[in-house]
Every structure is written in C-alpha cells, then in structure tokens.
C-alpha positions as CSV (number, residue, x, y, z in Angstrom):
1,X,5.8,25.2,1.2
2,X,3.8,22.9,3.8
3,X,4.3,19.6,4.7
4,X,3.3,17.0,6.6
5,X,6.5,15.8,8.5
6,X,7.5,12.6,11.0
7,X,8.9,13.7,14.2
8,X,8.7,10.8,16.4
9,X,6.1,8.1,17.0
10,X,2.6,9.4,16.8
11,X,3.9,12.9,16.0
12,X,3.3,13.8,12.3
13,X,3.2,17.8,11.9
14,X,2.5,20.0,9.3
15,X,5.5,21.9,9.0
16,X,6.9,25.0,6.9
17,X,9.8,23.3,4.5
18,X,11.6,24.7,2.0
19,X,10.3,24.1,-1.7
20,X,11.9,21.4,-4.0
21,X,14.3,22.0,-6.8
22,X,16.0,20.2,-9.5
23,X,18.5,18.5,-8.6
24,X,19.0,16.7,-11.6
25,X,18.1,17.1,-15.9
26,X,15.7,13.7,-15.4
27,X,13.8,15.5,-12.5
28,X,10.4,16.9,-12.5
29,X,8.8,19.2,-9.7
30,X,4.8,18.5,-9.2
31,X,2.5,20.6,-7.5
32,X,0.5,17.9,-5.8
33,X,-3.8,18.5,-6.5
34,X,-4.5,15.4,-4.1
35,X,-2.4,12.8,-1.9
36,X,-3.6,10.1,0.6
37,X,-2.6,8.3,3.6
38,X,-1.8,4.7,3.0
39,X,-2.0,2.3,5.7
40,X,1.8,1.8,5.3
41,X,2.4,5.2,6.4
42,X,1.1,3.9,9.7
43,X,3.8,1.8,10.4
44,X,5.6,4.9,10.3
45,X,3.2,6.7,12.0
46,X,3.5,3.8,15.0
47,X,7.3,3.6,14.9
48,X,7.8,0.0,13.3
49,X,9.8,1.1,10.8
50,X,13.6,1.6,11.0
51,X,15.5,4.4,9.4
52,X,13.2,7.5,9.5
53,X,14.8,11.3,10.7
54,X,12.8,14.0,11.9
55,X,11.4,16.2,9.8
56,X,11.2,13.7,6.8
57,X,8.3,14.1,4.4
58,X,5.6,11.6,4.6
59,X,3.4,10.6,1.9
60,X,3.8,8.1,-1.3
61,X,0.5,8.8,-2.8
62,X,-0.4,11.6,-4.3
63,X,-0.8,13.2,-7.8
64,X,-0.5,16.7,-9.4
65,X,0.2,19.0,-12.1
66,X,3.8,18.9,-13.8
67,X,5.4,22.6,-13.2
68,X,8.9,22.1,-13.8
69,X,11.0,19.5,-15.8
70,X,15.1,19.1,-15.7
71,X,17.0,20.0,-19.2
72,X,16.9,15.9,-20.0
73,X,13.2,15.1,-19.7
74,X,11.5,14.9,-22.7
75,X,8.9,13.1,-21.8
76,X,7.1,15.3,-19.4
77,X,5.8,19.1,-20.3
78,X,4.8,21.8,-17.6
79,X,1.0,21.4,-17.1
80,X,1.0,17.2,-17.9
81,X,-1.1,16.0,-15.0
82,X,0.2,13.0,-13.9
83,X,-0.3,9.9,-10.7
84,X,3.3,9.5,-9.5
85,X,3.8,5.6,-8.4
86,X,5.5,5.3,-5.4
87,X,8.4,2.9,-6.6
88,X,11.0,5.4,-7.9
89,X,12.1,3.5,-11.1
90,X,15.4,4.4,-13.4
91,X,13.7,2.3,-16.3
92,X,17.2,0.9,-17.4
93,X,18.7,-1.5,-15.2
94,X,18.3,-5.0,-15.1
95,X,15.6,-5.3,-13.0
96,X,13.5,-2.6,-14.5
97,X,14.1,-4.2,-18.2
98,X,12.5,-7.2,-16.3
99,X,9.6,-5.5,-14.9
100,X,10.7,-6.2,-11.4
101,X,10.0,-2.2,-11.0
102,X,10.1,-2.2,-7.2
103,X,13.4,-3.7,-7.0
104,X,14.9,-1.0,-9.0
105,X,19.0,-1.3,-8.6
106,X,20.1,2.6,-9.7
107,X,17.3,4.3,-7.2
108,X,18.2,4.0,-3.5
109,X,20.3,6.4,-2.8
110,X,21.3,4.6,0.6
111,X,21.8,1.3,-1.2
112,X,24.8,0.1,0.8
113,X,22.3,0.4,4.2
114,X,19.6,-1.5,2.0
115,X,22.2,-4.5,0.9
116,X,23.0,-4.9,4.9
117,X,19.1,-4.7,5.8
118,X,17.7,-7.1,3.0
119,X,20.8,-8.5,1.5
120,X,20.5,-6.5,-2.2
121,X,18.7,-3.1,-2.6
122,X,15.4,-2.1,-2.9
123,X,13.8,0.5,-5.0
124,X,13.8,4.1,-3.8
125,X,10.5,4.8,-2.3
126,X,8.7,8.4,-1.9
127,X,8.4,9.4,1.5
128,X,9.7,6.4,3.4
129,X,12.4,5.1,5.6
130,X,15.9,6.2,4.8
131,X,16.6,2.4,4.1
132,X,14.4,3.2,0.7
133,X,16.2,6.4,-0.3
134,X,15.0,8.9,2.3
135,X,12.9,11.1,-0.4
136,X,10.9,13.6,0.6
137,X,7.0,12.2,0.2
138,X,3.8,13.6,-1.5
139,X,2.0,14.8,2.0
140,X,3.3,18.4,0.4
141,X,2.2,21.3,-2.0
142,X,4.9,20.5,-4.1
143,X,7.1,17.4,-4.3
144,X,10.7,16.9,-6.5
145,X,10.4,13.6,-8.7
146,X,13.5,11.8,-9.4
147,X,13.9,9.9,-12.9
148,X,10.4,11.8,-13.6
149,X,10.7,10.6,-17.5
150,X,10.1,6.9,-16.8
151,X,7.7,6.2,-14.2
152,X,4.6,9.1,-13.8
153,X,1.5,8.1,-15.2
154,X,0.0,10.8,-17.3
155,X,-3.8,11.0,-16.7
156,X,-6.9,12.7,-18.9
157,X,-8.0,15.6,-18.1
158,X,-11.7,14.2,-18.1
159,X,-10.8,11.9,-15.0
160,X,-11.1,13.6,-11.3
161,X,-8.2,13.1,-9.4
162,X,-10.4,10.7,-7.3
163,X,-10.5,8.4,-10.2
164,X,-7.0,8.1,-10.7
165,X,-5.0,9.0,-7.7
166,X,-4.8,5.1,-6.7
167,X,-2.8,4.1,-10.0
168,X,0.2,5.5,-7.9
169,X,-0.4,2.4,-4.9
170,X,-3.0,0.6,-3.5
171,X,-5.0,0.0,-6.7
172,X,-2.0,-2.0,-8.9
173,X,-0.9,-3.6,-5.2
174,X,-4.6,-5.0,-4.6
175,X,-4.2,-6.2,-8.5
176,X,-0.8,-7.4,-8.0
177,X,-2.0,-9.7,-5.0
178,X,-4.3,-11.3,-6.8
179,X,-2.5,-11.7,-10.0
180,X,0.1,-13.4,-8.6
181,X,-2.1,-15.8,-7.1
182,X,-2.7,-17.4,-10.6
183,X,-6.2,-17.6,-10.2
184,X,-8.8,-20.6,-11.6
185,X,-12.4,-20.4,-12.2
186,X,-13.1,-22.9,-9.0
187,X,-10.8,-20.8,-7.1
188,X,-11.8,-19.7,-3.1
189,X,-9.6,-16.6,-2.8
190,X,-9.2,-15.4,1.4
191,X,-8.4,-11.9,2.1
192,X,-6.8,-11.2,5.7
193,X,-7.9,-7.4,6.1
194,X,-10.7,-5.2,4.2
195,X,-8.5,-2.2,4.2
196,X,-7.9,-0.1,0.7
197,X,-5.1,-3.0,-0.4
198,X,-7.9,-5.8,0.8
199,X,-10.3,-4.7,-0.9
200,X,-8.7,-3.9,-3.9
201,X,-7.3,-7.8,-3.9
202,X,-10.7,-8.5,-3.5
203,X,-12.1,-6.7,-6.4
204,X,-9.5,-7.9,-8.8
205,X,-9.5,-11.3,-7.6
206,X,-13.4,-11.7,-8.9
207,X,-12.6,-9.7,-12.2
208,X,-9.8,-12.4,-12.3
209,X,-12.7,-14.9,-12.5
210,X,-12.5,-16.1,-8.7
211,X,-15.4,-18.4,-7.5
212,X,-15.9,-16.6,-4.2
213,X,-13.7,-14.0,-2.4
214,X,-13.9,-14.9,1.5
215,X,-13.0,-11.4,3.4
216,X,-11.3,-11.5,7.1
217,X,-11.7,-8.4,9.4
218,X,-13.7,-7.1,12.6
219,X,-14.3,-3.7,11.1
220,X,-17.7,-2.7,10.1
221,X,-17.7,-0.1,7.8
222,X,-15.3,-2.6,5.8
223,X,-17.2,-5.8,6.5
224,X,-20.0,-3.9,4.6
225,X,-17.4,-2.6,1.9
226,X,-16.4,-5.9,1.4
227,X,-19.9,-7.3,0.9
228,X,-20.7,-4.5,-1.3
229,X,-18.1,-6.0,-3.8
230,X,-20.0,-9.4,-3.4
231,X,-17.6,-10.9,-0.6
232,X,-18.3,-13.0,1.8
233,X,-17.9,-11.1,5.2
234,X,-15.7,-13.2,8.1
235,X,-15.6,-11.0,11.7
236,X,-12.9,-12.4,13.8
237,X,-14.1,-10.7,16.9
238,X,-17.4,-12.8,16.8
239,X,-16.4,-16.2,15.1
240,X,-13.8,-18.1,14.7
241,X,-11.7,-18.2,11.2
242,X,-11.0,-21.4,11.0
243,X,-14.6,-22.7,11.7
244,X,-15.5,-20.1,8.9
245,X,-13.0,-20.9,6.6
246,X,-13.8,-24.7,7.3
247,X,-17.0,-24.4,6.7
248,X,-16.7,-22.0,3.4
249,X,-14.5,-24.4,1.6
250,X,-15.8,-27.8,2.9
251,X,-12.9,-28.6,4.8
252,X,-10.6,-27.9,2.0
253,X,-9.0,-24.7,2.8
254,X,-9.3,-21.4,0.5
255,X,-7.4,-22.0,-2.8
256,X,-5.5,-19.2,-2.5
257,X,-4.4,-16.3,0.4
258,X,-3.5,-13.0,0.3
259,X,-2.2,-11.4,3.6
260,X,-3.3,-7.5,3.4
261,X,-2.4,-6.5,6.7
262,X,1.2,-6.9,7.3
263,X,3.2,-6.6,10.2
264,X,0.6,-4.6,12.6
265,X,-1.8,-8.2,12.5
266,X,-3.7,-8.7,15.6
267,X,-7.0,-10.9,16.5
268,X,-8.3,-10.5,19.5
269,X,-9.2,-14.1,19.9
270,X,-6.2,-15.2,19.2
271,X,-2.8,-16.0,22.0
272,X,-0.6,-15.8,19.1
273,X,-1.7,-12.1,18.9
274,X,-0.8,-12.3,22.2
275,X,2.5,-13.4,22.0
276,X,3.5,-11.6,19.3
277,X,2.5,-8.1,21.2
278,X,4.7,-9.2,23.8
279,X,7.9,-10.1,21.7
280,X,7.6,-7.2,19.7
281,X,7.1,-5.0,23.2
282,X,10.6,-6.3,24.4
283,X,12.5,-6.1,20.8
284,X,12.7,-9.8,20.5
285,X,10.4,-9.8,17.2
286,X,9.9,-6.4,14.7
287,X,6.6,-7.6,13.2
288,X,3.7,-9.8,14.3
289,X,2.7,-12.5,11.8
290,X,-0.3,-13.5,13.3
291,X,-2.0,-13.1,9.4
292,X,1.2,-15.4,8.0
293,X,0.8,-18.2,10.3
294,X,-2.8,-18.6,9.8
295,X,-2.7,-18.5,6.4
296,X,0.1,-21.3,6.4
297,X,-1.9,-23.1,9.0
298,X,-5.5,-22.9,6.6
299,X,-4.4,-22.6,2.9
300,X,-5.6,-25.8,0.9
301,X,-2.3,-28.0,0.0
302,X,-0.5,-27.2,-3.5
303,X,-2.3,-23.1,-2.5
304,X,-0.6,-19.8,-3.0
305,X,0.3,-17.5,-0.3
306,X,0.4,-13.6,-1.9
307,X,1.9,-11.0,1.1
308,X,1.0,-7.6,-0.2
309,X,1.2,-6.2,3.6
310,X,4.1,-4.4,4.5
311,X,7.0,-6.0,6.9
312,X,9.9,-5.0,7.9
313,X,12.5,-6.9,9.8
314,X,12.0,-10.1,11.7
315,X,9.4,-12.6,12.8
316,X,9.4,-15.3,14.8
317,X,7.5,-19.2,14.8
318,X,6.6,-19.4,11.5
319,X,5.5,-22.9,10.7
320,X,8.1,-24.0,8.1
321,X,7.0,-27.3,8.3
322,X,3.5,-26.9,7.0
323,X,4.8,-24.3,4.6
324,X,6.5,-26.9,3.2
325,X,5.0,-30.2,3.1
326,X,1.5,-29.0,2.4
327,X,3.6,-27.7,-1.0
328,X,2.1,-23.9,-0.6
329,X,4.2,-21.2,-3.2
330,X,4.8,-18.1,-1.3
331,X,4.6,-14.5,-3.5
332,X,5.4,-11.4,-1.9
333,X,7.3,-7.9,-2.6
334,X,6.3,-4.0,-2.9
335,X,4.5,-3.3,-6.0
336,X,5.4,-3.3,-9.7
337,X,3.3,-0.2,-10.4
338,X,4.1,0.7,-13.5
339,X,4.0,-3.3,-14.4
340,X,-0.1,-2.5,-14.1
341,X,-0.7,0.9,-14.6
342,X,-1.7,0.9,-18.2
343,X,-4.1,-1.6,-18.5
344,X,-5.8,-0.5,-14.8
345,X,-6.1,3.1,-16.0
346,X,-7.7,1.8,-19.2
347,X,-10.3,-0.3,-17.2
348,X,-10.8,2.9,-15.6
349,X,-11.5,4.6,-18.6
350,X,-13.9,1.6,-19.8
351,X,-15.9,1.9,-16.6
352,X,-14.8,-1.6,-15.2
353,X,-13.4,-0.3,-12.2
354,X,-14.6,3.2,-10.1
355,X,-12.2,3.5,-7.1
356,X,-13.6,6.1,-5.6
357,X,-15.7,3.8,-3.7
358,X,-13.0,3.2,-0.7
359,X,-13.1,7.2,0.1
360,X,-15.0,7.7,2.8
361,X,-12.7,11.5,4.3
362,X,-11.7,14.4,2.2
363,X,-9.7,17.2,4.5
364,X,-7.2,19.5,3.7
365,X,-2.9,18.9,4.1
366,X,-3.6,20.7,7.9
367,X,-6.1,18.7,8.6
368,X,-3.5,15.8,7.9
369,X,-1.8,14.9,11.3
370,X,-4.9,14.6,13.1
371,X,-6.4,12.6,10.4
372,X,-3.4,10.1,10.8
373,X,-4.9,8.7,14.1
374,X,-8.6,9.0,12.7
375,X,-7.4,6.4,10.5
376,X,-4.7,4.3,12.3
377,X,-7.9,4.0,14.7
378,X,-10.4,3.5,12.2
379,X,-12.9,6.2,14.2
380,X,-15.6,7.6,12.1
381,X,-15.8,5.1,9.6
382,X,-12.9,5.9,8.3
383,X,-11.0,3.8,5.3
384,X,-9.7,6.1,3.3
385,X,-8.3,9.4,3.6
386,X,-8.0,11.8,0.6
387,X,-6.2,15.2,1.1
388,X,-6.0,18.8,-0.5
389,X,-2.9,20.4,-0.1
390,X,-4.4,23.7,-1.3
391,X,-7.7,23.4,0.1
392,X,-8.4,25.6,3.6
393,X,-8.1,24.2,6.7
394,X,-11.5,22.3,7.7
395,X,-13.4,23.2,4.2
396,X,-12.9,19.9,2.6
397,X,-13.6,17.6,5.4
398,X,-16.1,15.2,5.9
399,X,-17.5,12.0,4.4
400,X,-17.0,10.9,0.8
C-alpha cells in the first residue's frame, strides 16, 4: 500500500509499505476514505519531537471503511464506517474506567521509555513518536487499529466524511479546551492561535455561553475565520496584545485562556520569541512558551489557563510567581476523545455544529508531502488539509 512516511526533518515521502495485518483478536484493519494533516504532525514534520524512526507512518486523523476484524471484536463488522480517535484506548484500565482516555495505562507499547520521559505512561497514539507507541498512522490506504472494539466512532452513512472526520481530533480537543475552562455567562474567553484546534475552542467556547471569544493570530485567512464565528480578531503583527486585551476586558484580563499553539509559539514583536528561538537553536530549551508566559502574565486573577497545544519536553522562564499568586488553575493534557464524541457527533447530526467550515485544501495521499509545507507555511490560504488516499494524484486538489 502507500504511505506517507517521516524520514528526517522536512522530509515526509509517500512510500510503498507493506499492508497491515492482524496482529491481535481485538484488531481491526480500515481502509482509510479521508485523513488530514493536523498541526501536531508539524512538530514532527519540523523535528521537535523526540522518538520518531524513519520510515514511520504519519497521520492520526483519518477515517474509513472497517474491512477486517480480529476473532474477539464483536463490536465492529466489515463495512462499519467509522472516525478512528487518535488516543488508542484499551477501555479497561483504571484510567479509561475514569474517562481519562488519553492517559490510557495498557496502550503504549514503549511504556517503560514513556515513565522515564513523563514520569507515568501515556496513551498510545496513531502515527506518533515512538515515546506514544510508535503505531503506524492514518496518512495510508489502509491502517491496522489496535483495541478497535472500544474506541472507533461508528458514523451514518448519510454524513460525508467531511462532516465527521474531526470527531477523531481537533473537533473534541477545541471542545475539550473550552470545557475545561468552566465557563460563565460574563466570561471573556482568549484564544492564542486561530488554527483548526483555535478555532474549534472558539466555537465551543460561545455554544458554552461565553460573553465574547477574543482570537490572537497574524494570519489572515484565519483572522477572518475567526470573525466569521463572531470573534473578536487580535493581529499581533500590527498591535500589541496586551493593549488589546487591556482594552477588551477593561483592564481586567480575559476570564479565561486557552493556549492553541503549543510549543512552535512565536510573535514577531515579541524578544521573548526571540529568546526562546535562540535557546531552542542551541538545545538549551525543547519548546518555546512564548503563548504560556503571556497568558500567565494577562489572565484575570482566580482565571483558568487550558493548554490544548502540543509540548514536548522542556521550557524555560516560566513565571511561577504570577502563576501562583494571581491564583490562576492550569488544565492541560491530549484529548479525551471518546470522553466527547457522542454528544459532538449528535450536535452534528442536529445541525449545531458544520465542521467543514475550517477546510479550505482537498488533494490526494501523493499530493501529501508537498502539502505538509503548504500548511506548516500557511501559503495559499491554507488551514486545513483534507486528503484522499484513493483519489489520483492532482484530481482532488484545490480549495474547499
């Protein structure tokens, strides 16, 4: 089958691999209708994150008809169409029983290297670092799904893929950010970045009765996105956030924060993006928390912080002080899909939520590694890319 495969910084390929099997009776084997590239992919993509091999399988969204099922899964049946979330959950264990799905304890395969990274285990993650289980992603025709009776999301047939393909990320980890901001009617949510995950936050923080949702970025297409969703629209290339956000809240800070950027953060403006550029150059930082700081530095006392955005290892001159005495409650962690999934594909189904709104490229799998600097470089308008693994080369490009 093809793939699209990591070989190095900057170098994602679409490769001839060998097809998946089952490896196990829980296992299912999709053949994958659509899959996307998610702006954590381009942490990969730029060599932030530890623990990938070459020739590894990108991809952790994606979707696709069920074609084979192990002896044990009864849940699943050949044709099922499902959204695969990209937590790999066993269902059983502690955590799972608690709905902490994305600290799943039974899933990494390379637990004892996850323990020594983060100090106890994460869930294993489709296409990923090795540190999350080193499975093979959904940037493929076909893809093997572990523990495949718990966690896929069986979708109608009456729903395009385009419709549902989210409920596997980006949709329940915009929801998530804003959920666990415990949001009030006289609320002033702040978004740091209008990406997919930003803008998601943004739309679930005003169906989760937010006053206003403030949106931070220097991007235009998603400036306009943002506004779109009833946002107000913050450019840190041309003004500064903290007058804005001053201003906004009459000197009171946003209510609440959520950090959709993660450890890539950079404002021009600012010598803290600077700095961080520099210490990250020499391998004296892994992530730049330009985003974190100022969130700390602008977030109303008695606030909450919510870090959606990915990091990785360490950062450096994070204002603990403020943190603390201005009494803000930090949330953070990779997403408990399958925590959301049910209700969000019903609002789908009602009508209260159309996600097909952040698609603005459709191309085919070969189309792929090109595409990943299209939108790590946000040319063409781009802010979200939707691929075909079956479609020809070229046909299904273009705008959505």
């Amino acid at each position: 089958m093809k793939a699209l495969c990591w070989h190095g910084k900057h170098d994602i390929r679409y490769d001839t691999v060998p097809d998946p099997v089952i490896e196990h009776p829980r296992d299912a084997i999709i053949r994958v209708s659509s899959c996307a590239i998610c702006g954590s992919d381009l942490h990969l993509y730029d060599g932030f994150v530890p623990g990938m091999e070459h020739g590894d399988i990108m991809g952790h969204e994606f979707m696709g008809e069920v074609v084979e099922v192990g002896a044990a899964n009864r849940r699943l049946r050949v044709g099922d169409r499902v959204v695969v979330p990209f937590t790999i959950i066993c269902g059983e264990c502690d955590q799972c029983r608690r709905g902490n799905f994305s600290v799943c304890e039974r899933t990494n395969r390379n637990k004892e290297a996850a323990d020594k990274m983060f100090g106890h285990t994460t869930a294993g993650l489709f296409g990923y670092s090795h540190l999350t289980g080193g499975y093979a992603g959904g940037q493929a025709e076909y893809v093997r799904v572990p523990y495949a009776d718990v966690a896929p999301v069986k979708v109608p047939d009456e729903l395009s893929d385009d419709q549902v393909l989210f409920l596997g990320d980006i949709l329940p980890t915009g929801w998530q950010a804003a959920a666990q901001c415990d949001i009030h009617p006289d609320d002033i949510v702040a978004v740091w970045g209008a990406g997919p995950v930003g803008l998601f936050s943004m739309l679930a923080a005003q169906m989760l009765g937010a006053k206003q949702v403030l949106a931070i970025d220097h991007v235009p297409e998603r400036l306009r996105m943002a506004e779109q969703l009833g946002a107000v629209a913050i450019d840190f290339d041309n003004q500064s956030v903290l007058d804005a956000l001053k201003e906004l809240t009459h000197g009171k800070g946003p209510d609440k924060c959520i950090d959709a950027v993660g450890l890539e953060a950079h404002a021009t403006r600012s010598l803290d993006s600077i700095y961080d550029r520099v210490k990250q150059a020499v391998m004296l930082e892994t992530d730049r928390p330009h985003v974190l700081r100022e969130m700390i530095y602008v977030c109303r006392p008695g606030g909450v912080l919510s870090i959606p955005g990915v990091y990785g290892g360490l950062v450096d001159k994070i204002p603990m002080g403020a943190l603390m005495n201005k009494g803000l409650t930090v949330r953070t962690g990779q997403t408990h899909v399958n925590r959301w999934t049910d209700d969000l594909l019903q609002r789908i189904i009602d009508k209260q939520i159309d996600p097909t709104f952040i698609i603005t490229h459709r191309v085919s799998l070969a189309d792929g590694p090109q595409m990943y600097e299209t939108f790590r470089d946000k040319k063409d308008g781009c802010v979200k890319v939707v691929m075909s693994p079956f479609a020809e080369t070229g046909t299904a490009a273009g705008h959505g």
